[in-house]
TORKOL-484776 format. One line per field, with one value per residue (C-alpha): residue number from 1; residue in three letters; chain; x, y, z. Coordinates in nm, 3 decimals, always signed. Layout:
N
n (NUM;...)
res (ALA;...)
chain (A;...)
x (X;...)
y (Y;...)
z (Z;...)
This chain:
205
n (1;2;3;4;5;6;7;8;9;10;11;12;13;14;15;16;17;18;19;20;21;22;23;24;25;26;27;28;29;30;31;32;33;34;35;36;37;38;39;40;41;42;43;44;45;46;47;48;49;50;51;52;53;54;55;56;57;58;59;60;61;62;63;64;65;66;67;68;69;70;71;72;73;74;75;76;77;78;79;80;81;82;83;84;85;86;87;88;89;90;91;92;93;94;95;96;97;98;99;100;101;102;103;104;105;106;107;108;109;110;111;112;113;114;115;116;117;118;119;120;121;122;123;124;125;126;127;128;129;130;131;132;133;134;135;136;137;138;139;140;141;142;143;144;145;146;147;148;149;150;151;152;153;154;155;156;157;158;159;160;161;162;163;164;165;166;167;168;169;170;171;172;173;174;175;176;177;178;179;180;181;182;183;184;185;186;187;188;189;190;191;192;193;194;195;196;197;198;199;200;201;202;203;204;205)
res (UNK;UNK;UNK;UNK;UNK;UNK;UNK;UNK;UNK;UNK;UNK;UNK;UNK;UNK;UNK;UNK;UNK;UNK;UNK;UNK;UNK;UNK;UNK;UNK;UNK;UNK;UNK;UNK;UNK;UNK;UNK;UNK;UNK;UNK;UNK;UNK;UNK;UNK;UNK;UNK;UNK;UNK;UNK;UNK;UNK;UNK;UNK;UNK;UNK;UNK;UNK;UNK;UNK;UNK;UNK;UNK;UNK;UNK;UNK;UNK;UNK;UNK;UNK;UNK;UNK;UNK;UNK;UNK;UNK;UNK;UNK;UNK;UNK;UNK;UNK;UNK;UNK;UNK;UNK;UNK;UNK;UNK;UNK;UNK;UNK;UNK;UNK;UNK;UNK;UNK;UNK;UNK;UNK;UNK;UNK;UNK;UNK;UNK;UNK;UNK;UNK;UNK;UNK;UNK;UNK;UNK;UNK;UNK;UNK;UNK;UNK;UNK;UNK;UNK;UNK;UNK;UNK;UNK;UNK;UNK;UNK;UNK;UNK;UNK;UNK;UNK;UNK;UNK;UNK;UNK;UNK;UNK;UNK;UNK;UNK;UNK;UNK;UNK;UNK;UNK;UNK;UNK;UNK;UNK;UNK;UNK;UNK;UNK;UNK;UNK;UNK;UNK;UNK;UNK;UNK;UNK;UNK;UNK;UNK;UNK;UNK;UNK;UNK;UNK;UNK;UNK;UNK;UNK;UNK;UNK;UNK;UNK;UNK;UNK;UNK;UNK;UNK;UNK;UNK;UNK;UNK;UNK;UNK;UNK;UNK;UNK;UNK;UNK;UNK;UNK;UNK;UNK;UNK;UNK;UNK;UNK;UNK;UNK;UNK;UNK;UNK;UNK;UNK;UNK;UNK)
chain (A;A;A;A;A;A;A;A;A;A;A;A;A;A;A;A;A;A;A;A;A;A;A;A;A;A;A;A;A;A;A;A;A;A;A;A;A;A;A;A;A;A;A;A;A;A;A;A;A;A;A;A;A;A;A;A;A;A;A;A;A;A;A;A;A;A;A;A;A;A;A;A;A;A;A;A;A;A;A;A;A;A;A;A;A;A;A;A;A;A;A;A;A;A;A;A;A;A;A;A;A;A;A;A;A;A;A;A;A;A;A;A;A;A;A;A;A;A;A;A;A;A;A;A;A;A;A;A;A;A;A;A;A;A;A;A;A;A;A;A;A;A;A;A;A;A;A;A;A;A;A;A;A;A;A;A;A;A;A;A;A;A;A;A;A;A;A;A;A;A;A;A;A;A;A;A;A;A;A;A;A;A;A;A;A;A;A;A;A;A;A;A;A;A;A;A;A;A;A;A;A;A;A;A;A)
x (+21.938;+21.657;+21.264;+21.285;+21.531;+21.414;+21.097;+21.075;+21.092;+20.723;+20.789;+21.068;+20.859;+20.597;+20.606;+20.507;+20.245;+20.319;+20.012;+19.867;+19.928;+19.638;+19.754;+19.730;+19.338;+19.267;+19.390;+19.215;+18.887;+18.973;+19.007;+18.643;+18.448;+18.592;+18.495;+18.144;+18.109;+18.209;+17.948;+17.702;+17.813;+17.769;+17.397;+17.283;+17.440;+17.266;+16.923;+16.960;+17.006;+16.738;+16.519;+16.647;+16.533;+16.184;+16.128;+16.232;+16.037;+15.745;+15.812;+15.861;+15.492;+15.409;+15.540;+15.350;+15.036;+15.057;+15.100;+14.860;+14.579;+14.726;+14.705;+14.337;+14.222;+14.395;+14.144;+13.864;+13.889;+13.950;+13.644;+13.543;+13.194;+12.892;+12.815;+12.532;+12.219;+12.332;+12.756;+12.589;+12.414;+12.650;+12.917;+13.029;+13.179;+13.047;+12.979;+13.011;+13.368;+13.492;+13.277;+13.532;+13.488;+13.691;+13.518;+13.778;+14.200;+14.355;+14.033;+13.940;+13.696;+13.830;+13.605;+13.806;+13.662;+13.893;+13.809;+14.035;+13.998;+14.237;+14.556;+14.672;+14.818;+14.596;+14.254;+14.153;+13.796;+13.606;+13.296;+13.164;+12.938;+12.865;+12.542;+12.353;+12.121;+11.979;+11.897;+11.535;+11.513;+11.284;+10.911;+11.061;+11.362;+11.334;+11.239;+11.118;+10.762;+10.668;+10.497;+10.694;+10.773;+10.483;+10.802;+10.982;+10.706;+10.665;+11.022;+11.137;+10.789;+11.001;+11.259;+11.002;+11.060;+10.784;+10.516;+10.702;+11.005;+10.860;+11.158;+11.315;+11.639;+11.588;+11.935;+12.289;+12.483;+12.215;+11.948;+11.723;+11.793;+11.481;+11.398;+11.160;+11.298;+11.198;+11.508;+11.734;+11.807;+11.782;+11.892;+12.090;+12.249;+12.511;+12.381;+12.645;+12.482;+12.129;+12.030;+11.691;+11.385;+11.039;+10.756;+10.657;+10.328;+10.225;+10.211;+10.325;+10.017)
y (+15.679;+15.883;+15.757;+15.973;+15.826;+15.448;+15.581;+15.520;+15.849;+15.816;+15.900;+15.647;+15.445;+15.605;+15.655;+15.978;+15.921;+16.242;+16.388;+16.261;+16.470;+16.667;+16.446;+16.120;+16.212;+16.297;+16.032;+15.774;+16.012;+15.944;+15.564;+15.579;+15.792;+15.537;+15.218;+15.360;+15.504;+15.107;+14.990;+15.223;+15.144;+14.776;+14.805;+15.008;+14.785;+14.474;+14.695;+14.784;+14.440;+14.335;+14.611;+14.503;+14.123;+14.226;+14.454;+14.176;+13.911;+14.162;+14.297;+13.870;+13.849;+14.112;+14.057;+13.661;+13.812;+14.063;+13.781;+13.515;+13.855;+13.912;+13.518;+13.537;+13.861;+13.698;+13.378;+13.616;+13.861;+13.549;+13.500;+13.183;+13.096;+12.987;+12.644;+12.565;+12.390;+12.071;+12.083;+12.137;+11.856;+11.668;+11.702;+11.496;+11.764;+11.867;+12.272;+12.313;+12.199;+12.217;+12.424;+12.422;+12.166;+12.133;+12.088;+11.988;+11.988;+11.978;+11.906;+11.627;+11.570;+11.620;+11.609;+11.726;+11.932;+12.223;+12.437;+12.744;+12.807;+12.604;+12.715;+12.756;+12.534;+12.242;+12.291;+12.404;+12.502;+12.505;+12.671;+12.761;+12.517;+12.773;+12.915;+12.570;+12.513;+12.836;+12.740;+12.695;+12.303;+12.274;+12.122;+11.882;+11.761;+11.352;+11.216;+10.891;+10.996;+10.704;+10.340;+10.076;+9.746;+9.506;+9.271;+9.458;+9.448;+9.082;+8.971;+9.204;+9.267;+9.206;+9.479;+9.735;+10.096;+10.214;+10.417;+10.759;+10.689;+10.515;+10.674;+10.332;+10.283;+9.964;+9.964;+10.081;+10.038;+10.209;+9.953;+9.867;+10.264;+10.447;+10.828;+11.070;+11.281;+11.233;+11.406;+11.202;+10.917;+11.133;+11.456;+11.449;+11.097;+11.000;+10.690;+10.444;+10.475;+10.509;+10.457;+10.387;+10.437;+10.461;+10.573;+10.241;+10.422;+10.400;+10.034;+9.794;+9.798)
z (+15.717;+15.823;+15.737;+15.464;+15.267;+15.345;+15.121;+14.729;+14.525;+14.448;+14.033;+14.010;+13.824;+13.654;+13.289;+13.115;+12.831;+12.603;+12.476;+12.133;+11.825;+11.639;+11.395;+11.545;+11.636;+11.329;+11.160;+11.406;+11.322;+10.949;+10.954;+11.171;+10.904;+10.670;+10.857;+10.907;+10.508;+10.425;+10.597;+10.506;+10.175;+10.211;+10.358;+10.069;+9.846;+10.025;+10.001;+9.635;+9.547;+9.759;+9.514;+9.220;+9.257;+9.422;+9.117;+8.856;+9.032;+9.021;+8.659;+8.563;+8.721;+8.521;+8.217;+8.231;+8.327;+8.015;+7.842;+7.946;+7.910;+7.553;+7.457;+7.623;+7.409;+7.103;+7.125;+7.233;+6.948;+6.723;+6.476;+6.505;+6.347;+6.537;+6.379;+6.177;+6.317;+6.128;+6.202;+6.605;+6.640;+6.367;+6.633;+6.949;+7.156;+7.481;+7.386;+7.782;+7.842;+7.462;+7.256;+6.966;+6.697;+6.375;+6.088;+5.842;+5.893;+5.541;+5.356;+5.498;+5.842;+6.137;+6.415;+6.699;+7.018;+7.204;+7.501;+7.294;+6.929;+6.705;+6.616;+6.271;+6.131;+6.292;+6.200;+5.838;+5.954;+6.294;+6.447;+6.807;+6.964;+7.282;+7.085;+6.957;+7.268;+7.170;+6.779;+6.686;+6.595;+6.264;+6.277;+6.007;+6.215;+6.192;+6.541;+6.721;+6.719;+6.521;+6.533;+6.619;+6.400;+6.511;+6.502;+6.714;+6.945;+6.958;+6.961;+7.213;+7.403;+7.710;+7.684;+7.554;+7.702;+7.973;+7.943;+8.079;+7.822;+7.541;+7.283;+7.217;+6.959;+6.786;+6.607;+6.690;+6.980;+7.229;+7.119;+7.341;+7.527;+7.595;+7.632;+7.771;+7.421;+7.051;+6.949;+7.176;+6.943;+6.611;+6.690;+6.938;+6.903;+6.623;+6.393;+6.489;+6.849;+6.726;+6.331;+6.413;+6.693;+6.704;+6.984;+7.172;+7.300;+6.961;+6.812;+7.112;+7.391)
């Protein structure tokens, strides 16, 4: 044997790999263009639905805030009636916080105070309190700006109001209350608090 033939044929082993097919790339191109138009696919899905909820979140915002400015315009172009000097003054509700008062629900009083006009169906007849600190109050308006009972005086000479609030209410639950105001205990002051007052300045020195 000569060193020649002790020597492997050197392509014994080796295994031809034919050439791929114009076919076979072309199909592996295909399945690629599909993969990727899939996914594409997907991620505009994913951002269309993304859209769609911002927009309906945004068109529910919308939508509210149409309506809370519609209910708002409703109760502002509502025409509610200022009240009277007497039903302002005749009334317990605080114009500031709920300037609405109903006069009379199904004929009969009502009395009841609202920051929002009433609703129909649950007040017969209301007015607008907003206006009454700006009503002229009449020269003939009945005040405390009168003597006191001399028996008043006596009997209660220690519970007499001072000198720099000598409007006293001598009956009612506010007896014995004292004001800088004449009006405070007339005007301005139901008569189950105050049904009578008088000036102590007056009559009990």
């Amino acid at each position: 044997m000569t060193k020649y033939e002790s020597i492997p044929h050197a392509n014994a082993d080796i295994t031809m790999t034919p050439p791929r097919s114009d076919e076979s790339v072309q199909r592996r191109h295909s399945k690629m263009s599909l993969r990727v138009i899939l996914i594409g696919g997907g991620v505009v899905s994913m951002l269309l639905v993304i859209a769609i909820a911002v927009y309906s979140s945004t068109g529910s915002s919308a939508t509210t805030a149409a309506a809370t400015v519609a209910l708002g315009n409703n109760y502002v172009s509502s025409s509610v009636p200022s009240c009277t000097f007497e039903e302002c003054y005749g009334s317990n509700c605080n114009h500031e916080v709920a300037p609405f008062t109903c006069l009379f629900n199904n004929g009969g009083p009502h009395g009841g105070c609202s920051p929002t006009p009433w609703l129909e169906g649950t007040c017969t007849t209301s007015c607008d309190l907003t206006n009454c600190s700006f009503l002229d109050i009449p020269e003939d308006t009945k005040s405390c700006d009168q003597p006191c009972d001399q028996t008043f005086c006596t009997d209660y000479a220690d519970r007499l109001c001072g000198d720099d609030v000598p409007y006293q209410c001598t009956s009612g639950s506010a007896k014995f209350g004292c004001s800088n105001g004449k009006l405070e205990w007339t005007l301005r002051t139901s008569s189950d608090t105050c049904s009578s007052c008088c000036n102590t300045n007056k009559s009990c020195e």
